[in-house]
C-alpha positions in Angstrom: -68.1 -261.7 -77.0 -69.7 -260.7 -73.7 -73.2 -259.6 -73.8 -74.6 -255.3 -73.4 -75.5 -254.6 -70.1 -78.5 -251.6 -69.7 -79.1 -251.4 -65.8 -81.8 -249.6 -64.8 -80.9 -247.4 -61.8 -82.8 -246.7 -58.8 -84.4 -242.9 -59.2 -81.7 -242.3 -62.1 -80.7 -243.1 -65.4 -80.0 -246.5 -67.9 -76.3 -247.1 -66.7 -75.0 -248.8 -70.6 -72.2 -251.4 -70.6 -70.3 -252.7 -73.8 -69.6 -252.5 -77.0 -72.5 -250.8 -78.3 -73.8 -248.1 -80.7 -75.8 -245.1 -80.0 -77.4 -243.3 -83.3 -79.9 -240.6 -83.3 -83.1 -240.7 -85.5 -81.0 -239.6 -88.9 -78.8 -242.6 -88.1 -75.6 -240.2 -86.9 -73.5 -242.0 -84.2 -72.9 -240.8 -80.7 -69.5 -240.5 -79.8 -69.7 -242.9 -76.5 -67.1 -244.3 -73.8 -67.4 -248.1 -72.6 -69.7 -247.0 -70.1 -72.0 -244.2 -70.3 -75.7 -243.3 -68.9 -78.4 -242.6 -70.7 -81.5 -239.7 -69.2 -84.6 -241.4 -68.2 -86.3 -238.6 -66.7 -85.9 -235.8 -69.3 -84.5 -233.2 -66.8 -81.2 -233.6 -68.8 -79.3 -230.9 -70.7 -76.8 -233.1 -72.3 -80.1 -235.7 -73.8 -79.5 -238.3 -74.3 -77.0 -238.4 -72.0 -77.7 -238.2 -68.2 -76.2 -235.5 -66.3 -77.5 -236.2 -63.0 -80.5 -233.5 -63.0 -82.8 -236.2 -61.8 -81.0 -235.9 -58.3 -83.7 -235.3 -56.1 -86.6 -234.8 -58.8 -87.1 -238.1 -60.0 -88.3 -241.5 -58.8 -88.5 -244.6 -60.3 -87.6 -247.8 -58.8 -87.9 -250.4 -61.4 -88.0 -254.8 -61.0 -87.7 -257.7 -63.4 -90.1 -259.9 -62.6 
């Protein structure tokens, strides 16, 4: 079994690889593809899903150290 991959995207969202489960707070499942994105800057209007309203209004370059 290969392992989840979250990427952190330059000035955009969490870019979520694999086989993996999304669940709100009550424990109901998002329906998910493979591959999906995930808002980090809270611009979105499909939460918790990105839809690319950060474009231009969001920066955050983030580095493992």
């Amino acid at each position: 079994m290969s392992k989840v991959q979250i990427k952190v995207n330059d000035n955009g969202s969490y870019r979520v690889t694999g086989d993996v489960e999304l669940v709100d707070a009550e424990g109901n499942v998002f329906e998910t593809k493979p591959s999906f994105s995930l808002c980090r800057c809270g611009l979105s209007n499909k939460k918790p899903f990105c839809d690319g309203s950060h474009k231009g209004k969001f920066e955050s370059v983030v580095r493992a150290e």
